[in-house]
KOLTI-214106 format. One record per residue (C-alpha): residue number from 1; residue in one letter; chain; x, y, z. Coordinates in Angstrom, 1 decimal. Each point is the difference from the previous one (the first is absolute). Layout:
residues N
(NUM "A" "A" (X Y Z))
...
//
This chain:
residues 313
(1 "X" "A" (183.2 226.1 -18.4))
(2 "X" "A" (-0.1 -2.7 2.4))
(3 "X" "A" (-3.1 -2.4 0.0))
(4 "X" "A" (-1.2 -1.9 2.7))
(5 "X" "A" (1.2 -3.1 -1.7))
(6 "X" "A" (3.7 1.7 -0.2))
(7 "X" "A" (-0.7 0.8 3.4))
(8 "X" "A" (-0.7 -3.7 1.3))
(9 "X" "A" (3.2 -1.3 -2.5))
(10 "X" "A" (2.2 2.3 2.2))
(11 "X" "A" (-1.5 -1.1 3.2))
(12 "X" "A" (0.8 -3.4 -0.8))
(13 "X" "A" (3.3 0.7 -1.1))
(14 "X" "A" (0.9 1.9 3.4))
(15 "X" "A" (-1.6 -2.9 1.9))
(16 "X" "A" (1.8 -2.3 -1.6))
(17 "X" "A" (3.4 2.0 0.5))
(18 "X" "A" (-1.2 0.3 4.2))
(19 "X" "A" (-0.7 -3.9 0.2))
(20 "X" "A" (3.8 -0.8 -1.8))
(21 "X" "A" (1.9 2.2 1.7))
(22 "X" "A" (-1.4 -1.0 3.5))
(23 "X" "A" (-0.1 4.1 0.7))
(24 "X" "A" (-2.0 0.4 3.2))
(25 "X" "A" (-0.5 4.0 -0.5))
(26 "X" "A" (-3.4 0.5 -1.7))
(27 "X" "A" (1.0 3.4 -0.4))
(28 "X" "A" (3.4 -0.1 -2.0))
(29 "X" "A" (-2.3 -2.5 -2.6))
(30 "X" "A" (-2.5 2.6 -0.1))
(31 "X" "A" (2.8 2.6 -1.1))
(32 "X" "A" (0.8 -2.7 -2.2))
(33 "X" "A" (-3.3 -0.2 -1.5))
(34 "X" "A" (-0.9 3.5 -0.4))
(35 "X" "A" (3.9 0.9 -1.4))
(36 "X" "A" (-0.4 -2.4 -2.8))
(37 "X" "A" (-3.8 1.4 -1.3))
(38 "X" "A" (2.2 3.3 0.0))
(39 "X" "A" (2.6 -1.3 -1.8))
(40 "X" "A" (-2.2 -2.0 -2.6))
(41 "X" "A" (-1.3 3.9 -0.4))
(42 "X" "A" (3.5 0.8 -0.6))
(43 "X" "A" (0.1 -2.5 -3.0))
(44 "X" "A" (-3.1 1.4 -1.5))
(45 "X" "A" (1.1 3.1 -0.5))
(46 "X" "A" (3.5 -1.0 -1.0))
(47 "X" "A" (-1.6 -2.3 -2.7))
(48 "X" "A" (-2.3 3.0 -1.0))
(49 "X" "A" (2.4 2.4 -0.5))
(50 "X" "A" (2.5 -2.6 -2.1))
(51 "X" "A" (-2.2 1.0 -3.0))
(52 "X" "A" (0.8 3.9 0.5))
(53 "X" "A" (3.6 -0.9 0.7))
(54 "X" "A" (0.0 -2.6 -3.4))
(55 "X" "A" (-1.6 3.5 -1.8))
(56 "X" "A" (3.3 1.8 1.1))
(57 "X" "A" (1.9 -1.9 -1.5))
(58 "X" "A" (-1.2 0.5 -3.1))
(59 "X" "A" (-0.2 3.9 0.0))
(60 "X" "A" (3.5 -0.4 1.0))
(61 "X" "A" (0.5 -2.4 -2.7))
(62 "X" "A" (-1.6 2.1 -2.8))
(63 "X" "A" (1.6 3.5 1.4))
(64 "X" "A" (3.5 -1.7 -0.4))
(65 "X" "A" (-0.6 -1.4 -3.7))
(66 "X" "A" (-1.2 3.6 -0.8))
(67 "X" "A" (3.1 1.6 1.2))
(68 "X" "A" (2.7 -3.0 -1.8))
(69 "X" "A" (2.3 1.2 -2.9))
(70 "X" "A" (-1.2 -1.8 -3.0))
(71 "X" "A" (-4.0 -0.1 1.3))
(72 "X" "A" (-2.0 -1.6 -2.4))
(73 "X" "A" (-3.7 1.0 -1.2))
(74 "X" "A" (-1.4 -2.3 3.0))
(75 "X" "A" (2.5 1.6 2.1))
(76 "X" "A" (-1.2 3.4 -0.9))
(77 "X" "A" (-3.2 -0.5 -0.1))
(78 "X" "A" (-0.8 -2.9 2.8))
(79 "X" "A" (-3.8 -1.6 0.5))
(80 "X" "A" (-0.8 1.3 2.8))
(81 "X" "A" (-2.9 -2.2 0.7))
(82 "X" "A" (1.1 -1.6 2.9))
(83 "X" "A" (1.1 2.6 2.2))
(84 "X" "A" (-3.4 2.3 -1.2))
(85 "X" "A" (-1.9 -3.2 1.2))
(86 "X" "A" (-3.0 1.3 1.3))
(87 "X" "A" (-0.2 -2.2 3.4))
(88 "X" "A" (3.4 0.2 0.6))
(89 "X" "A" (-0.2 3.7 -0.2))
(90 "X" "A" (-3.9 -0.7 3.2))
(91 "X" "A" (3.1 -1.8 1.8))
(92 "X" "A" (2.8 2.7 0.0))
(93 "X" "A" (-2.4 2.8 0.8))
(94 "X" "A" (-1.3 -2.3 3.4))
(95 "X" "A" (1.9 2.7 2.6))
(96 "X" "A" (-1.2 -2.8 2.9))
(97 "X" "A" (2.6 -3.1 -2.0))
(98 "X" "A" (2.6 2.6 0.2))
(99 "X" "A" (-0.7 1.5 3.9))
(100 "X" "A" (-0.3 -3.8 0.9))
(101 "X" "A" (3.3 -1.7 -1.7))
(102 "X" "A" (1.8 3.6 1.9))
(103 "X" "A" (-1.8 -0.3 3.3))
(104 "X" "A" (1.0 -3.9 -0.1))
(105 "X" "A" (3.2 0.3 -1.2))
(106 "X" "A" (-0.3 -2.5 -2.8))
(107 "X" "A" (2.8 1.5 -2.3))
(108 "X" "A" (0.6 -3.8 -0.9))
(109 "X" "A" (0.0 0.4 -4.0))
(110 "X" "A" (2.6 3.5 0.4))
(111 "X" "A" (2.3 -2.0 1.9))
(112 "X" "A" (-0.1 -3.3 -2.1))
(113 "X" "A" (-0.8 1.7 -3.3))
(114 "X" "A" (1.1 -2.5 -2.2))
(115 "X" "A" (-2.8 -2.3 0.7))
(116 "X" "A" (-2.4 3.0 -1.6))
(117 "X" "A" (2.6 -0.7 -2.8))
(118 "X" "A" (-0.4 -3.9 -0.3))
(119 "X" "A" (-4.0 0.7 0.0))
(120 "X" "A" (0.1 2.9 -2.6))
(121 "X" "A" (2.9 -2.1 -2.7))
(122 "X" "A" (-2.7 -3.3 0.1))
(123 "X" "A" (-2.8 2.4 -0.8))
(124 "X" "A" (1.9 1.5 -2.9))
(125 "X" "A" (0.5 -3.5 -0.8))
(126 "X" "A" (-3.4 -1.0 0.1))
(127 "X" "A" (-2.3 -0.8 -2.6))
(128 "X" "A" (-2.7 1.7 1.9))
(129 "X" "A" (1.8 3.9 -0.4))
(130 "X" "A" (1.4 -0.8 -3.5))
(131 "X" "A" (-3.8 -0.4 -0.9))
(132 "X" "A" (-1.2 3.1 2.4))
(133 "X" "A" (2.6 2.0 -2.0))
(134 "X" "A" (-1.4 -0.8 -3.4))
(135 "X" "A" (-1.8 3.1 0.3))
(136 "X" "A" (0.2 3.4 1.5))
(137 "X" "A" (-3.4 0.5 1.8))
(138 "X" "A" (-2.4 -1.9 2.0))
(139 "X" "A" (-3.2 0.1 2.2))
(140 "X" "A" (-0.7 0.4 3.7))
(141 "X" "A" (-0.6 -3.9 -0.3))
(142 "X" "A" (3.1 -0.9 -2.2))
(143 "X" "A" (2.4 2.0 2.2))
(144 "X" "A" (-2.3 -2.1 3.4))
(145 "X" "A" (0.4 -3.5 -1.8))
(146 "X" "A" (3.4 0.3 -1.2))
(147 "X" "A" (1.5 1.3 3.8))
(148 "X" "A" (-2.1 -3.4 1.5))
(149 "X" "A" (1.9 -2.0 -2.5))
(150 "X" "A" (3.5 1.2 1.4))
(151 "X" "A" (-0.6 -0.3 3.3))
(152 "X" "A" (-1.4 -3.6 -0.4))
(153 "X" "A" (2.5 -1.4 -2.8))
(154 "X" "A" (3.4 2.5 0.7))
(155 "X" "A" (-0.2 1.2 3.3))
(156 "X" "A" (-2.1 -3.0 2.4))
(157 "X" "A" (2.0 -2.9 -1.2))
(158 "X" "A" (3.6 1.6 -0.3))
(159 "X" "A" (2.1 -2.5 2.1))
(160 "X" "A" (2.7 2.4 0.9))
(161 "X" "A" (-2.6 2.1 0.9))
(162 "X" "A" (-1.2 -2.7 2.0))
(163 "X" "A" (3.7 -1.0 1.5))
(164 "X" "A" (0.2 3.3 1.1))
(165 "X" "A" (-3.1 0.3 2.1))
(166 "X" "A" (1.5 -2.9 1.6))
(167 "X" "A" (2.9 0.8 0.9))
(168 "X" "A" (-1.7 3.7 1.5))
(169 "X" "A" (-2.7 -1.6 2.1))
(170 "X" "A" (-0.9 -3.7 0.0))
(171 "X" "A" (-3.4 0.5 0.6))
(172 "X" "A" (-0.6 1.6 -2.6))
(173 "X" "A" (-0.1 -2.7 -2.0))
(174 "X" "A" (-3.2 -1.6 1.1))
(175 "X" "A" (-1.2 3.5 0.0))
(176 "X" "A" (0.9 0.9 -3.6))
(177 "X" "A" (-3.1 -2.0 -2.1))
(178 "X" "A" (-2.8 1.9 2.5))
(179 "X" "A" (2.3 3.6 -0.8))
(180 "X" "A" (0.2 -0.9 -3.8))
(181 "X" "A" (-3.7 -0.7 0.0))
(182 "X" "A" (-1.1 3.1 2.1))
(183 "X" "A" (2.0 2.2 -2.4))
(184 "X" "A" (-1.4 -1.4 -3.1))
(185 "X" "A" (-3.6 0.5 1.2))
(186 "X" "A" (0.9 3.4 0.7))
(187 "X" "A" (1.3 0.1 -3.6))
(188 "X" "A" (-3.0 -1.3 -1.1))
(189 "X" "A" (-2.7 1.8 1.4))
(190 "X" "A" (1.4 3.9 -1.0))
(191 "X" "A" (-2.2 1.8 -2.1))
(192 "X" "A" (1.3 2.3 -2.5))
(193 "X" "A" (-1.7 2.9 2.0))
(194 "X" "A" (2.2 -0.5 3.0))
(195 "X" "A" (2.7 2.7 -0.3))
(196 "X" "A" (2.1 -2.1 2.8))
(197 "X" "A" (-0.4 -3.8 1.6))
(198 "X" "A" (-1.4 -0.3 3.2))
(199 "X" "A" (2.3 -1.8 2.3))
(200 "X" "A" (-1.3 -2.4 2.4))
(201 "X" "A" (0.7 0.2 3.4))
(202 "X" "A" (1.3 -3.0 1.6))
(203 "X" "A" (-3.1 -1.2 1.8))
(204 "X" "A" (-3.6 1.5 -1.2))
(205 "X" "A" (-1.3 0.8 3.7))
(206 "X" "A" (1.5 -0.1 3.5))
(207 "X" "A" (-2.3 -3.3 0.5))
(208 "X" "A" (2.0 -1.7 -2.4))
(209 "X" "A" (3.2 0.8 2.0))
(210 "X" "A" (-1.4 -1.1 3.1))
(211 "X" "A" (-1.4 -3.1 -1.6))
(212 "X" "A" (3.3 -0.9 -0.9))
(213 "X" "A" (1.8 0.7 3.8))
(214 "X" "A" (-3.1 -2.0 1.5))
(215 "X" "A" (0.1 -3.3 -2.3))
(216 "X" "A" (3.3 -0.4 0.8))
(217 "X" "A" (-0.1 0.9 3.9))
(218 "X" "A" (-2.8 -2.0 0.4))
(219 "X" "A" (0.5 -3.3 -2.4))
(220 "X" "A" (3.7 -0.4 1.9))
(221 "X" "A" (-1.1 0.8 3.8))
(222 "X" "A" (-2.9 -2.7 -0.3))
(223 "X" "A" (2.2 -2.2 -2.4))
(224 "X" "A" (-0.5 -3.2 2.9))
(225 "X" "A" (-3.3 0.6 0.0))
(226 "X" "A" (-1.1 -0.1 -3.5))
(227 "X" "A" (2.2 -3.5 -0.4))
(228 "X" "A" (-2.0 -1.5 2.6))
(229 "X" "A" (-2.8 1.2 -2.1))
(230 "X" "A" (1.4 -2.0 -2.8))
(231 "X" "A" (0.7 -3.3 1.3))
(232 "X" "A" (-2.4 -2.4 -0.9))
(233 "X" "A" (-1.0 1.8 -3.1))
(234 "X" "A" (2.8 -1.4 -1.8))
(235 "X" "A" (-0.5 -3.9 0.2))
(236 "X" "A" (3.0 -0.9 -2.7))
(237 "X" "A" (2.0 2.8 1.3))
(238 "X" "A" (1.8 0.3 3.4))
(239 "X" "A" (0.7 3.8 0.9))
(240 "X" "A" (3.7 -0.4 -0.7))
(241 "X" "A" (-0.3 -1.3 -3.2))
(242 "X" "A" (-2.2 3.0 -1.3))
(243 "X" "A" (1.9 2.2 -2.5))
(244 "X" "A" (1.1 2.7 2.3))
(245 "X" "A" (-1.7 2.8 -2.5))
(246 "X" "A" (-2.9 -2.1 -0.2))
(247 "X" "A" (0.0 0.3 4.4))
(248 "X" "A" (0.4 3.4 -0.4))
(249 "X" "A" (-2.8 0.9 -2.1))
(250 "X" "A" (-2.7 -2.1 1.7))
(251 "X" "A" (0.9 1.7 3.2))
(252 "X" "A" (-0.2 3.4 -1.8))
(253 "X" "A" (-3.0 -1.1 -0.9))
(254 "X" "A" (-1.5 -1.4 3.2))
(255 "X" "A" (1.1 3.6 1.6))
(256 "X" "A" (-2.1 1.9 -2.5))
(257 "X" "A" (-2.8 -2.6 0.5))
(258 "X" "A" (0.3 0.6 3.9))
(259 "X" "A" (1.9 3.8 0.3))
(260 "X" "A" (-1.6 1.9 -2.8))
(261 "X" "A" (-3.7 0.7 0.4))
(262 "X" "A" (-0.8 1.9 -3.7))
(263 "X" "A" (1.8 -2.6 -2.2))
(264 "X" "A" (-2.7 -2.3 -1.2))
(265 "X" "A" (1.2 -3.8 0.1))
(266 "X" "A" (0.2 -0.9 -3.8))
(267 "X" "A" (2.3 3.1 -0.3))
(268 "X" "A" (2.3 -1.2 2.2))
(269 "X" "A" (-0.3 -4.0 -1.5))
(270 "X" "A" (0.3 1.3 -3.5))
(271 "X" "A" (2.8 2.9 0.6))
(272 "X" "A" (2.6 -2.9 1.8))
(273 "X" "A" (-0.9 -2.7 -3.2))
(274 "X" "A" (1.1 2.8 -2.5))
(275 "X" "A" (3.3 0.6 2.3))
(276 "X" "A" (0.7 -4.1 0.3))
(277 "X" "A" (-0.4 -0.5 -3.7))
(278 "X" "A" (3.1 2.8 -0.4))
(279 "X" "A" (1.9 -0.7 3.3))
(280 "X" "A" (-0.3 -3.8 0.9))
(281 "X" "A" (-0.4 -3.5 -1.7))
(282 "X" "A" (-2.2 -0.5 -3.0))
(283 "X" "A" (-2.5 -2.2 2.4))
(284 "X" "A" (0.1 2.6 2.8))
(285 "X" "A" (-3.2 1.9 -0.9))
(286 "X" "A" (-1.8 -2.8 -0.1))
(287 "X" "A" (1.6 -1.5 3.3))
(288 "X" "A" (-1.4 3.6 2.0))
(289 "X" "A" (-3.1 0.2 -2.0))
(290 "X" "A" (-0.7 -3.1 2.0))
(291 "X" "A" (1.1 1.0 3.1))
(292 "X" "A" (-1.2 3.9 0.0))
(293 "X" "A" (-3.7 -1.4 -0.5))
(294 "X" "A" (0.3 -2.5 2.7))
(295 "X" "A" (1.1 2.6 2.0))
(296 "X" "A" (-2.5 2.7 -0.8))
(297 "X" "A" (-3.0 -2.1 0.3))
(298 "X" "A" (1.2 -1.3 3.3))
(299 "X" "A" (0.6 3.2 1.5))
(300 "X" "A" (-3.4 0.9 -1.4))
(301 "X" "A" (-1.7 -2.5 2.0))
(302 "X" "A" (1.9 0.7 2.9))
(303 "X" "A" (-0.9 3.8 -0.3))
(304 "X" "A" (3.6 1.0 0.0))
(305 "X" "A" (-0.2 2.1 -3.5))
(306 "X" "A" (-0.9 3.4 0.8))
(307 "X" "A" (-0.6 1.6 -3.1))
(308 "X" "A" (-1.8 3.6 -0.1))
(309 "X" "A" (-1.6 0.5 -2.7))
(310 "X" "A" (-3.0 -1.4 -2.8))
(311 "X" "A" (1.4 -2.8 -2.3))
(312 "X" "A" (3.7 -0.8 2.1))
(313 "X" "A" (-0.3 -3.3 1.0))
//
């Protein structure tokens, strides 16, 4: 699920928490750092499964109507195009969402049910189902479309949704748009073929959870280092006055230049530019753009990169 541009963002983060809270134990940071990639997994499942626990709701809704006194027609006979949905239906019969969210005790949405409740009352109210409901059947695509649509306009943007992730775990807030995006690609990309969804695991290899404990090992025990590597590169800029994020991701960067033999230079320039553009001022890209070529090219000439490889300088 994770890529490695998730994977730097957290790094960053975790170095950023270790430099403010003046925390002299590289090991509690790396607990940190490796408890809050597993608790961003936590979200992703949570946020998955909302759209199996929103479906509930409605069975429950339309098994109660059936069962009133005076049922009307609709009562009796319900649309049951919604809870048939085809995808939904890939989703509940994925046996790994269900071992995870019970191996992880994340019973969140049976404990606070009646945020399932908020989600499932706006998408009755929604233009979006009123029109889904016009009819009673739909194709493998209809039923795919329509489920991308809640997530993105009912379930994504809810902001007592949203208040209540905060209040549960405050980093999942800057964690939330990387989860909501990772579960609509997911969305996105099943096939009608697929009798279940494949749930991702939270890194794709065991060199992408290394990668992760040795950016931030390395970037903060050569932290000195890499700003005396900076000075002079910044003419209008004395190192205190640089954007602390901005400090941050040029020494990420300068450790992956020097530290990380099989990533090719213009991945590591371009990867820390997309990051700055999201993270840091709108001028920040730009400002390490400068910098990160300097850089390279110097320690090119000095024959400090050590890149393995055709094509990674």
């Amino acid at each position: 699920m994770l890529t490695r541009r998730h994977i730097r963002v957290k790094v960053m983060q975790s170095i950023y928490a270790f430099n403010q809270s003046n925390n002299d134990s590289l090991q509690v940071e790396q607990r940190f750092l490796s408890k809050s990639m597993e608790e961003m997994y936590d979200l992703f499942l949570l946020q998955l499964s909302l759209l199996l626990e929103v479906k509930k709701k409605a069975e429950d809704f339309i098994e109660k109507s059936q069962k009133k006194y005076l049922a009307t027609a609709d009562d009796k006979n319900p649309n049951l195009k919604f809870v048939n949905n085809s995808l939904l239906q890939k989703i509940e019969a994925t046996e790994d969402l269900d071992e995870l969210l019970e191996d992880r005790h994340l019973n969140h949405w049976q404990q606070d049910d009646e945020y399932v409740a908020i989600l499932w009352q706006s998408l009755v109210d929604s233009e979006l189902y009123k029109e889904y409901l016009t009819t009673r059947n739909s194709t493998f695509k209809e039923d795919q479309e329509f489920v991308i649509q809640v997530f993105k306009e009912i379930i994504a943007p809810n902001e007592k949704l949203y208040d209540y992730l905060e209040d549960k775990k405050l980093t999942w807030l800057d964690d939330l748009p990387i989860v909501n995006t990772s579960i609509l690609k997911l969305l996105k990309k099943l096939k009608e073929s697929d009798e279940y969804i494949k749930i991702p695991k939270l890194f794709k290899n065991l060199d992408d959870k290394e990668f992760a404990k040795e950016l931030f090992t390395k970037t903060t025990l050569h932290q000195h280092k890499f700003e005396e590597d900076i000075e002079g590169k910044t003419p209008n800029w004395d190192t205190d006055r640089i954007a602390e994020i901005d400090a941050i991701l040029i020494k990420m960067a300068i450790c992956e230049f020097l530290k990380f033999s099989s990533i090719p230079v213009k991945v590591t320039i371009n990867e820390y530019l997309e990051i700055a553009k999201e993270y840091s001022t709108p001028k920040s890209s730009i400002f390490l753009n400068g910098i990160l070529d300097k850089l390279s090219k110097e320690y090119q000439e000095g024959q400090k990169l050590n890149k393995i490889g055709r094509g990674l300088m």
